[in-house]
N, CA and C atoms as a LAMMPS dump frame, in Angstrom:
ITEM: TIMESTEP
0
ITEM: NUMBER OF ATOMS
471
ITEM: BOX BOUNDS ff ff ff
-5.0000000000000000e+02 5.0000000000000000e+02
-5.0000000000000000e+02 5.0000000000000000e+02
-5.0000000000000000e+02 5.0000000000000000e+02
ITEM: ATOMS id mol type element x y z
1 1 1 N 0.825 -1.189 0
2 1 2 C 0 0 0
3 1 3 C 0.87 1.254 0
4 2 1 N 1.946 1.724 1.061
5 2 2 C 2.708 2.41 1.272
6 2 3 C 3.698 2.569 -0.467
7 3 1 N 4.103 1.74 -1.367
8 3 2 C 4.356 1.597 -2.462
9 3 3 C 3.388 2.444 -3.762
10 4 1 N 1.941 2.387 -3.676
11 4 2 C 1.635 2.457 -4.413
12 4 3 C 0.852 4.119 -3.879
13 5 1 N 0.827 4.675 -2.7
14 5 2 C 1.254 5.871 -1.901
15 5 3 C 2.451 7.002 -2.726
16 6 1 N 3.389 6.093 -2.929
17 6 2 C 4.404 6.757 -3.147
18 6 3 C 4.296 7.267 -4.748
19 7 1 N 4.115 5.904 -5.1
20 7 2 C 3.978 6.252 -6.91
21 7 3 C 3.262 7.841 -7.169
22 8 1 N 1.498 7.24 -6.539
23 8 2 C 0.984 8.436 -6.456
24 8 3 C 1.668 9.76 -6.988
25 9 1 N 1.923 9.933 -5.069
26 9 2 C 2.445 11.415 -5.16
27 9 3 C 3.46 11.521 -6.133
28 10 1 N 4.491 10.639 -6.784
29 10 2 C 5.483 11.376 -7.675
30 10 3 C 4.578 11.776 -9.003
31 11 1 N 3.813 10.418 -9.711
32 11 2 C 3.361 10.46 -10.906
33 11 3 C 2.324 11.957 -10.776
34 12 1 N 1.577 11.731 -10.214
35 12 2 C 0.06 13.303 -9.842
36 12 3 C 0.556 14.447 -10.763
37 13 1 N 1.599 15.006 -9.909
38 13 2 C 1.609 16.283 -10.316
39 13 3 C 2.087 16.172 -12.049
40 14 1 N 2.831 15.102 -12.473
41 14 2 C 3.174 14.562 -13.93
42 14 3 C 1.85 14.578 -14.818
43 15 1 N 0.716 13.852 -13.835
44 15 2 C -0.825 13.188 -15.017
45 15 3 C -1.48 14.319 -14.835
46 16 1 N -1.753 15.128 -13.708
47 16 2 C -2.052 16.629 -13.662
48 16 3 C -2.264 17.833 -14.083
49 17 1 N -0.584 17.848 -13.941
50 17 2 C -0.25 19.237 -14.739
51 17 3 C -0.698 19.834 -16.169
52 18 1 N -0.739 21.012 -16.161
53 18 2 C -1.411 21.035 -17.836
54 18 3 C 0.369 21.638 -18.678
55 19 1 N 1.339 21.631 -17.616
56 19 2 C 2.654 21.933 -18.361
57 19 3 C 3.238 20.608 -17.836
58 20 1 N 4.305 20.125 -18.928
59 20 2 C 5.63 19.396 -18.131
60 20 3 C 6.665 19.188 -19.219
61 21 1 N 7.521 19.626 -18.365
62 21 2 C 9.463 19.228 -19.148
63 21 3 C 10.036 18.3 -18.973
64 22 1 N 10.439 17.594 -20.375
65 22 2 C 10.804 16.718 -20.608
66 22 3 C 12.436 17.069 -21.373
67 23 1 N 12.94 15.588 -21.249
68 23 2 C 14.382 15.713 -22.419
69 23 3 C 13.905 15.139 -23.72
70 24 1 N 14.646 15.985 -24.364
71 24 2 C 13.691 15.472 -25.705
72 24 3 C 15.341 15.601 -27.204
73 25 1 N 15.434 14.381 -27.25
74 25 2 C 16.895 14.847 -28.446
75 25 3 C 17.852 13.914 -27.995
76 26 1 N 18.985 12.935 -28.558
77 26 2 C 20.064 12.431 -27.869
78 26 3 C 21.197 13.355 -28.067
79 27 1 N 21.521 14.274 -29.088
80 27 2 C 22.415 15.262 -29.304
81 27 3 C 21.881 16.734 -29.379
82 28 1 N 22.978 17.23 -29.016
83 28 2 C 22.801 18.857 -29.407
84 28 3 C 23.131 18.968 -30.929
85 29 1 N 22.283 19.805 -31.591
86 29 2 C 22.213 20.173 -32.99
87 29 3 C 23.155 20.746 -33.338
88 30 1 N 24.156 21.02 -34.599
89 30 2 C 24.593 21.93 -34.703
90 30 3 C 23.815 22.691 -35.715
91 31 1 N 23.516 24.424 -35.385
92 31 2 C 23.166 24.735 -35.603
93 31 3 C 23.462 25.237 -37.224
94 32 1 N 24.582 24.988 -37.401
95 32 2 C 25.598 25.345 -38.744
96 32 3 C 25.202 24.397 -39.649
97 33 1 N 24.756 23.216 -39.323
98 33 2 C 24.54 22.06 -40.369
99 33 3 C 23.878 22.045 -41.235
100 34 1 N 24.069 21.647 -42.484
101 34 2 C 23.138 21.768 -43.483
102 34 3 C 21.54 21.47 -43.146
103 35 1 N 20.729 22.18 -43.93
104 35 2 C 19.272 21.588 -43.934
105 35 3 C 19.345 21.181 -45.204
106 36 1 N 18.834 19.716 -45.412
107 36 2 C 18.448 18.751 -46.484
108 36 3 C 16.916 18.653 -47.257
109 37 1 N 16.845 19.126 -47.652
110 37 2 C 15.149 18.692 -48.272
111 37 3 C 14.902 17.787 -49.099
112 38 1 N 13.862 16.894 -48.886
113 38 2 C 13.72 16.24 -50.415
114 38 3 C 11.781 16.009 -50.414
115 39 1 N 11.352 16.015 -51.966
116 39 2 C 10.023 16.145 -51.332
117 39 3 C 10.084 15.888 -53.124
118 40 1 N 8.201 15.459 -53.328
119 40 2 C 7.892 15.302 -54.893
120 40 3 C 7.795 16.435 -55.363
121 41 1 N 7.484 17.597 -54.649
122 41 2 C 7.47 18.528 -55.824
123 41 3 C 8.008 20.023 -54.773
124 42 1 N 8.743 21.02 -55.476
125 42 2 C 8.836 22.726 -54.988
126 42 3 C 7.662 23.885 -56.13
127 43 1 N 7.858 24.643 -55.24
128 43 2 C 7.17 25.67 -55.725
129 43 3 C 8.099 26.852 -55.126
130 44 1 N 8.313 27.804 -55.494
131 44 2 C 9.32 28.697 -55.007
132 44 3 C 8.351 30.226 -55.557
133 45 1 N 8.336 30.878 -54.351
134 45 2 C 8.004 32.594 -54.574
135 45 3 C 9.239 33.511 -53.853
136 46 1 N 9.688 33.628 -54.851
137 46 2 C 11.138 35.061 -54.902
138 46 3 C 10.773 36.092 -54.374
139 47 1 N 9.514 36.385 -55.228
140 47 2 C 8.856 37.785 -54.752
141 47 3 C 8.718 37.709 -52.633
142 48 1 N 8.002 36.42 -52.451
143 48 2 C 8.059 36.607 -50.635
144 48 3 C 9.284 36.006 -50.248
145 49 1 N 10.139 35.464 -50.557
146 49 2 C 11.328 34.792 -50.232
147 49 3 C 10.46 33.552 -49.776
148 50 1 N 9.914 32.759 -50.175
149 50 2 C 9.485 31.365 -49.405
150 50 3 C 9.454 30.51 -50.81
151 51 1 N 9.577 29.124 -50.366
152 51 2 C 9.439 27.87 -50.494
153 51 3 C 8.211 26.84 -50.39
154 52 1 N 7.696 26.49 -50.906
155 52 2 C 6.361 24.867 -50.723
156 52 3 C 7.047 24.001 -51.145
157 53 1 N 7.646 22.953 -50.162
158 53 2 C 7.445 21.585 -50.575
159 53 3 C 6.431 20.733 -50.032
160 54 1 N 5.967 19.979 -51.184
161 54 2 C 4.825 19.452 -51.303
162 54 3 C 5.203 17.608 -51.43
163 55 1 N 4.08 16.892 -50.99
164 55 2 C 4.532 15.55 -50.827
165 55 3 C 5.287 14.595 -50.914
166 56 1 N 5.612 13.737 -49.564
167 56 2 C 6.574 12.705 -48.806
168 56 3 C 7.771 13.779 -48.606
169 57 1 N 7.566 14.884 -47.975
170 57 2 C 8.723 16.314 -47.682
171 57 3 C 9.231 15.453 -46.48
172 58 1 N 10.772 15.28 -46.246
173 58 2 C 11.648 14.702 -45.362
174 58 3 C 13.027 15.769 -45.221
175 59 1 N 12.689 16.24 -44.529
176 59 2 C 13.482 17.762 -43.267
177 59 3 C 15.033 16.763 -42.385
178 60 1 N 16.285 17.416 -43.112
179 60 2 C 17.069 16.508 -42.036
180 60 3 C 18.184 17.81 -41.605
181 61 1 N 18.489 17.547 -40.576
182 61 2 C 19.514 18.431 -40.212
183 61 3 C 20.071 18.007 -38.938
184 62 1 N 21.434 17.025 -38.994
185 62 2 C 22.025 16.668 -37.923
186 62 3 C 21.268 15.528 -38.446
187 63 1 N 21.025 14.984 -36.583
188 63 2 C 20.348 13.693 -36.341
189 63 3 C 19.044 14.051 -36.185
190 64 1 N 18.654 15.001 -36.595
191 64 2 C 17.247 15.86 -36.662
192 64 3 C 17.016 15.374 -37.652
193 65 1 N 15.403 14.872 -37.64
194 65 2 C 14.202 14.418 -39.309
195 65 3 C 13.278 15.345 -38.645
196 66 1 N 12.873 15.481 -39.732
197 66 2 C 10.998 16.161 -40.073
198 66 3 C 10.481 15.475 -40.875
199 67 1 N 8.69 15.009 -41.34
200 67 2 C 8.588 14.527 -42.336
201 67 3 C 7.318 15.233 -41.875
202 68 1 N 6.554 15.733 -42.903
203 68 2 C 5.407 16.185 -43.335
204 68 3 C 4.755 15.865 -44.782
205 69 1 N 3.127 16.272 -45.19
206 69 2 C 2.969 16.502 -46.25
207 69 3 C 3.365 17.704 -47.22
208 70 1 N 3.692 18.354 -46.414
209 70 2 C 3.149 20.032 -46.91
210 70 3 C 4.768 20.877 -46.04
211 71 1 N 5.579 21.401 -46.624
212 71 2 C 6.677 22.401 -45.683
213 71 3 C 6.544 23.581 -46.157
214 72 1 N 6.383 24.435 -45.914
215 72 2 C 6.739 25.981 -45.828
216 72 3 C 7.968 26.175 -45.388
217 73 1 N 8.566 27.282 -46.628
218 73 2 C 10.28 27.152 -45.904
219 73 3 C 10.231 28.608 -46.11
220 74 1 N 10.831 29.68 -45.163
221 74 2 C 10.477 30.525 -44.969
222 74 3 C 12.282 31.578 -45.062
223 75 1 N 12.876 32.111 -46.196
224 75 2 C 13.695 32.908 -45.602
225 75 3 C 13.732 34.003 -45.442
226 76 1 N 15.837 34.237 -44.737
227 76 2 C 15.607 35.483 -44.318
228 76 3 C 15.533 36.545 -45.076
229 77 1 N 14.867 37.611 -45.241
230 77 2 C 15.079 38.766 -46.368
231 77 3 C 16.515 39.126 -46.959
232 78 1 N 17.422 38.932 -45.548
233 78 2 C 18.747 39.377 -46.033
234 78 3 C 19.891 38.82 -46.383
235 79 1 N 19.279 37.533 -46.522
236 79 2 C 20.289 36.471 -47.102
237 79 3 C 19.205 35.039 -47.122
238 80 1 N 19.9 34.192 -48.249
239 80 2 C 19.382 33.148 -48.948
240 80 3 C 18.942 31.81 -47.669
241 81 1 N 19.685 32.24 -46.492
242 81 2 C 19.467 31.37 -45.137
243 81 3 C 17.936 31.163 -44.492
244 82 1 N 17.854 30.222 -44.061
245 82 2 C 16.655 29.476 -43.799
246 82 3 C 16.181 29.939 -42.559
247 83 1 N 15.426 31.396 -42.082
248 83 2 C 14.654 31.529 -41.041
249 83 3 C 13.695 30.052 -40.724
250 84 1 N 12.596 29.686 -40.931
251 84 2 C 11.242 28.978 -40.216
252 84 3 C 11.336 28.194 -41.289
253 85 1 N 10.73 26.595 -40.817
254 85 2 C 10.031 25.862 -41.463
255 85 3 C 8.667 25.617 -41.024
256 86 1 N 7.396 25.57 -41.332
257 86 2 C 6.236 25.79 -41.463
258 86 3 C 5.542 24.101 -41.926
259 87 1 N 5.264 23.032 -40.809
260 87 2 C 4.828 22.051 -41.46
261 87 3 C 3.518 21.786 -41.018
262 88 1 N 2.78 20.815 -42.079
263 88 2 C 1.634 20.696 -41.792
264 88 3 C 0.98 19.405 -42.422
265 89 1 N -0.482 18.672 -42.087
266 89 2 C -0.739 17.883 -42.671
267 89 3 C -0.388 16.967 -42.035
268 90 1 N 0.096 16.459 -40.545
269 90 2 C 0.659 15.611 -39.944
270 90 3 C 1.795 15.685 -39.813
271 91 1 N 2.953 15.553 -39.115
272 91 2 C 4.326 16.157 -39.007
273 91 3 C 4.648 15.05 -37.928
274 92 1 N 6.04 14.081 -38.584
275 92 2 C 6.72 13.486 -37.842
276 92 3 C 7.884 13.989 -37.499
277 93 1 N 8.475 14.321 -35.901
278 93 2 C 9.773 14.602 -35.914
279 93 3 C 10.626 13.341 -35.349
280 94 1 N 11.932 12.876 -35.554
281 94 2 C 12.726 11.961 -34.897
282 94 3 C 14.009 12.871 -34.515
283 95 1 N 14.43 12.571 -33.069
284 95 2 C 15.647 13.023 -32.619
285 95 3 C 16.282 11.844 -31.926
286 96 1 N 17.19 10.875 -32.077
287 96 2 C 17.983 9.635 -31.616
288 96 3 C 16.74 8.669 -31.46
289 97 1 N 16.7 8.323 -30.287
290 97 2 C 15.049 7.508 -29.655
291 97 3 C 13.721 8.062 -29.723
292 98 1 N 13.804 9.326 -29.577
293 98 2 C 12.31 10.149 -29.088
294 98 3 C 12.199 10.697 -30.47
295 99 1 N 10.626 10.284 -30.296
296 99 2 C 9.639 10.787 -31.503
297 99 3 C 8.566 11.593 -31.142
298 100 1 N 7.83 12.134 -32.077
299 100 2 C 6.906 12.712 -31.438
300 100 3 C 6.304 12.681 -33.002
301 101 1 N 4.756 12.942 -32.896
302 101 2 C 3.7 13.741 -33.967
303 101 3 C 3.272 14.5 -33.864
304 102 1 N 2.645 15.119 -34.507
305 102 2 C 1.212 16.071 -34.228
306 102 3 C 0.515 16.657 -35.668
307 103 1 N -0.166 17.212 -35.893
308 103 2 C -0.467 18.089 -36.688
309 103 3 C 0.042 19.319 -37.517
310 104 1 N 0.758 20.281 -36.884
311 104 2 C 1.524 20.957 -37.442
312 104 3 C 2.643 21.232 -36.197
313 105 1 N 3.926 21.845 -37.368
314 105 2 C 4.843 22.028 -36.343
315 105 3 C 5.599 23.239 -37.022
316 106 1 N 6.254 23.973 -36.244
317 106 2 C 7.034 25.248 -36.972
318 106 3 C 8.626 25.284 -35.978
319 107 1 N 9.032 24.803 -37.018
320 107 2 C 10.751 25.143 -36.82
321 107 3 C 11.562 26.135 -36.474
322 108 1 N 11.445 26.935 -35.964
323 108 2 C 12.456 28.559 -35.728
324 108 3 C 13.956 27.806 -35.52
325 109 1 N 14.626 28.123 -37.047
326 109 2 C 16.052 28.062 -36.884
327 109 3 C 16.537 29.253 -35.927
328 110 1 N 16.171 30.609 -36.075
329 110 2 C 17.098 31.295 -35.63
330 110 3 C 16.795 31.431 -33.872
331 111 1 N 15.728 30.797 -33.06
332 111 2 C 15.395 30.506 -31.792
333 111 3 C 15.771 28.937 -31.942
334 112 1 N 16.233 28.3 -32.6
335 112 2 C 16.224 26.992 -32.126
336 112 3 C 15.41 26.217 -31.532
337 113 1 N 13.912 26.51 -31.836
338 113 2 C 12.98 25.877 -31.409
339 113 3 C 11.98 25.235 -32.57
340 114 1 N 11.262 24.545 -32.108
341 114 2 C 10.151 23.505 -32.887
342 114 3 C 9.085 23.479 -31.524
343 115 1 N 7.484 24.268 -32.594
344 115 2 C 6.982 24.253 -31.847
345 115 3 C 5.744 23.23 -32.538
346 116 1 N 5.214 22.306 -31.969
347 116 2 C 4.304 21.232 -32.447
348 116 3 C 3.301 21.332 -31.667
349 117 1 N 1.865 21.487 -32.359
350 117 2 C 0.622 21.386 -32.204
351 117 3 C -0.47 20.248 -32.319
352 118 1 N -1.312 20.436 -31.773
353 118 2 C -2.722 19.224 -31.954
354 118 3 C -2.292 17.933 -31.992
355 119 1 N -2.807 17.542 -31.102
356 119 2 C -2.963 16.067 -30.912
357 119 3 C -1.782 15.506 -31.035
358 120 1 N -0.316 16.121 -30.286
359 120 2 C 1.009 15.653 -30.228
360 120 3 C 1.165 14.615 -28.766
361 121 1 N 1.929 13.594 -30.014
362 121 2 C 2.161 12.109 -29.386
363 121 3 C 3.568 12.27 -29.354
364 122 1 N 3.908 12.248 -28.01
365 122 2 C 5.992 11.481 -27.689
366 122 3 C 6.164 10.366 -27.435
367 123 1 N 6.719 9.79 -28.088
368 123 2 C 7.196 8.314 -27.21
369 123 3 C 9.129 8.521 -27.314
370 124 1 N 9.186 8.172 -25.99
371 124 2 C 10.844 7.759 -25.383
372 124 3 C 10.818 6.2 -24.865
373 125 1 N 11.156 5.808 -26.189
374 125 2 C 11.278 4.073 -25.7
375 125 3 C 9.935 3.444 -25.378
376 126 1 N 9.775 2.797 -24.258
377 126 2 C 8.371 2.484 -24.686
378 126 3 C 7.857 3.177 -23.739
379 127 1 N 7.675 4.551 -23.45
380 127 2 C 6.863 5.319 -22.644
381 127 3 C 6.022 6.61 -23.756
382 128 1 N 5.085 6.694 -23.351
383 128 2 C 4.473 7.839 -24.266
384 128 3 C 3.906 9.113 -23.874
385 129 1 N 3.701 10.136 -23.989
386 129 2 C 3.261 11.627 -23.339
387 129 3 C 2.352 12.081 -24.763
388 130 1 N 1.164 12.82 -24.121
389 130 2 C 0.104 13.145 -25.222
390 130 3 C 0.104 14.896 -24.794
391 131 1 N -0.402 15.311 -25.601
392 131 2 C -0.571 16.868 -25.292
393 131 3 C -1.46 17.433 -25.945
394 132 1 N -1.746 18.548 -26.035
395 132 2 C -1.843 19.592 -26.964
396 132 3 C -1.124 20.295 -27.935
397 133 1 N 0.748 20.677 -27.002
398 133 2 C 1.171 21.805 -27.395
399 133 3 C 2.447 21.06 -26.985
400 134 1 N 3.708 21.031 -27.898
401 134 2 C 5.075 20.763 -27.008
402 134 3 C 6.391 21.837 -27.929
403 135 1 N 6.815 22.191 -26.827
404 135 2 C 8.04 23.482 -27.645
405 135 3 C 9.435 22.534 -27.413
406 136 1 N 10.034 22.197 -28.075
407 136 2 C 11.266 21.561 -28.303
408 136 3 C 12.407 22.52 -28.111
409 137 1 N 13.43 22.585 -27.511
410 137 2 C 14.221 23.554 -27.18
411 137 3 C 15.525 22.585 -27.56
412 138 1 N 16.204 23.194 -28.839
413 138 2 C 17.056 22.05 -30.198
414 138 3 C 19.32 22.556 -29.075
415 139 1 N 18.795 23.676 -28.69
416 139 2 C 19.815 24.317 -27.886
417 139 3 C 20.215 23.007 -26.048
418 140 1 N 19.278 23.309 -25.936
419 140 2 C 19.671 22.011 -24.535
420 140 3 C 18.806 20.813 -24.265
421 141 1 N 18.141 20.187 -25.61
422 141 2 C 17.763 19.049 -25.631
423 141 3 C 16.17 18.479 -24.312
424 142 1 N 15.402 19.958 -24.413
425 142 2 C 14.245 19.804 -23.684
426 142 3 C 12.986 20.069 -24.214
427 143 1 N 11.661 19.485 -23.901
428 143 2 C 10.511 19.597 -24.381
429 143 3 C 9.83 20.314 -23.257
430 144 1 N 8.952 21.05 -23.486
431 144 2 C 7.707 21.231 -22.686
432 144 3 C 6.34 21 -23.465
433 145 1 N 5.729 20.414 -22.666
434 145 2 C 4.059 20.036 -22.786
435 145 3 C 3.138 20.416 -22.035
436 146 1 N 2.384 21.118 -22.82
437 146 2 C 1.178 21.997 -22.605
438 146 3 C -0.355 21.496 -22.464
439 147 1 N -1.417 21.824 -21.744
440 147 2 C -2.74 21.617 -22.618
441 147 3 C -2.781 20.102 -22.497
442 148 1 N -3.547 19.503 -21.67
443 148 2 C -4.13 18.291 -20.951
444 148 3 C -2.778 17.011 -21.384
445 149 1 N -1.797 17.153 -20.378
446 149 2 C -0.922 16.362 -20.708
447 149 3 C -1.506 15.436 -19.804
448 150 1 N -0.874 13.897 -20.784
449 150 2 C -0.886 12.614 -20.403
450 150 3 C 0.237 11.816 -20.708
451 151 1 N 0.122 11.128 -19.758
452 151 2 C 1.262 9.882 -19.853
453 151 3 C 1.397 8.381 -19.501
454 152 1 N 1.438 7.854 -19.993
455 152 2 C 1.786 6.234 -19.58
456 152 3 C 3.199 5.802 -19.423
457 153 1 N 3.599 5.548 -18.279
458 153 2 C 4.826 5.354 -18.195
459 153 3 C 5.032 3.649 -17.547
460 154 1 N 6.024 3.095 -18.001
461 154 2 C 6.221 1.593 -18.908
462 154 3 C 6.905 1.389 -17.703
463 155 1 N 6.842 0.314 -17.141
464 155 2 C 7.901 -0.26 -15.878
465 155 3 C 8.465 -1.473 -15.964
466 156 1 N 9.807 -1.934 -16.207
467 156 2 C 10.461 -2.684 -16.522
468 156 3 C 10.344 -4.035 -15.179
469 157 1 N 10.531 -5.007 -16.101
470 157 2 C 10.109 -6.644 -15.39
471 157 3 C 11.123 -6.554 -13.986
């Protein structure tokens, strides 16, 4: 009884909370590294400085993937460099072990963040976290989760 007392109180404030931080990434990014695209088709507007790639779009940079239907690639006015990526249509990210989905997600190269929306699923090994909302922080390898977080967490034999 006293055992399952304890669980309690640690897990609660975890199944609870409508925020929680997580590690999320096995490496730090370098931020210098190429971004890779490959996708069935581009569309390119000069006039706004942006990019559409359009279906099976696969985002790599580092040990960083993206895969979406749909990318918006967004640059900077003052050089040919890649401010935001803009995904949508379902959006897989992989970083070493940890995955996550959701619905859309937006990349800020120059904050180093990825922010993923609706109905975002993490799994770290065989544990999983559900959300609303999770901001990926690509600089020190942390997530936060927003907006009716859940979790199932896996306990070894």
């Amino acid at each position: 009884m006293r055992a399952i007392v304890i669980l309690c109180a640690v897990l609660w404030p975890l199944l609870a909370s409508a925020q929680t931080n997580i590690a999320f990434g096995a490496n730090a990014e370098n931020q210098n590294a190429p971004v890779e695209v490959t996708a069935d088709s581009l569309s390119v507007d000069q006039k706004n400085g942006t990019a559409i790639f359009t279906g099976n779009v696969v985002i790599g940079q580092g040990t960083l993937r993206l895969a979406a239907p749909r990318v918006l690639v967004v640059y900077r006015q003052d050089s040919q460099q890649i401010s935001r990526l803009e995904a949508t249509g379902g959006v897989t990210l992989v970083d070493g072990d940890d995955a996550a989905e959701a619905e859309s997600a937006d990349y800020n190269l120059d904050t180093r963040t990825i922010v993923m929306q609706g109905s975002v699923l993490l799994t770290q090994g065989p544990s999983a976290i559900t959300s609303d909302r999770m901001v990926v922080n690509l600089d020190d390898n942390t997530a936060q989760m927003t907006g009716r977080v859940k979790t199932v967490l896996q306990q070894g034999e």
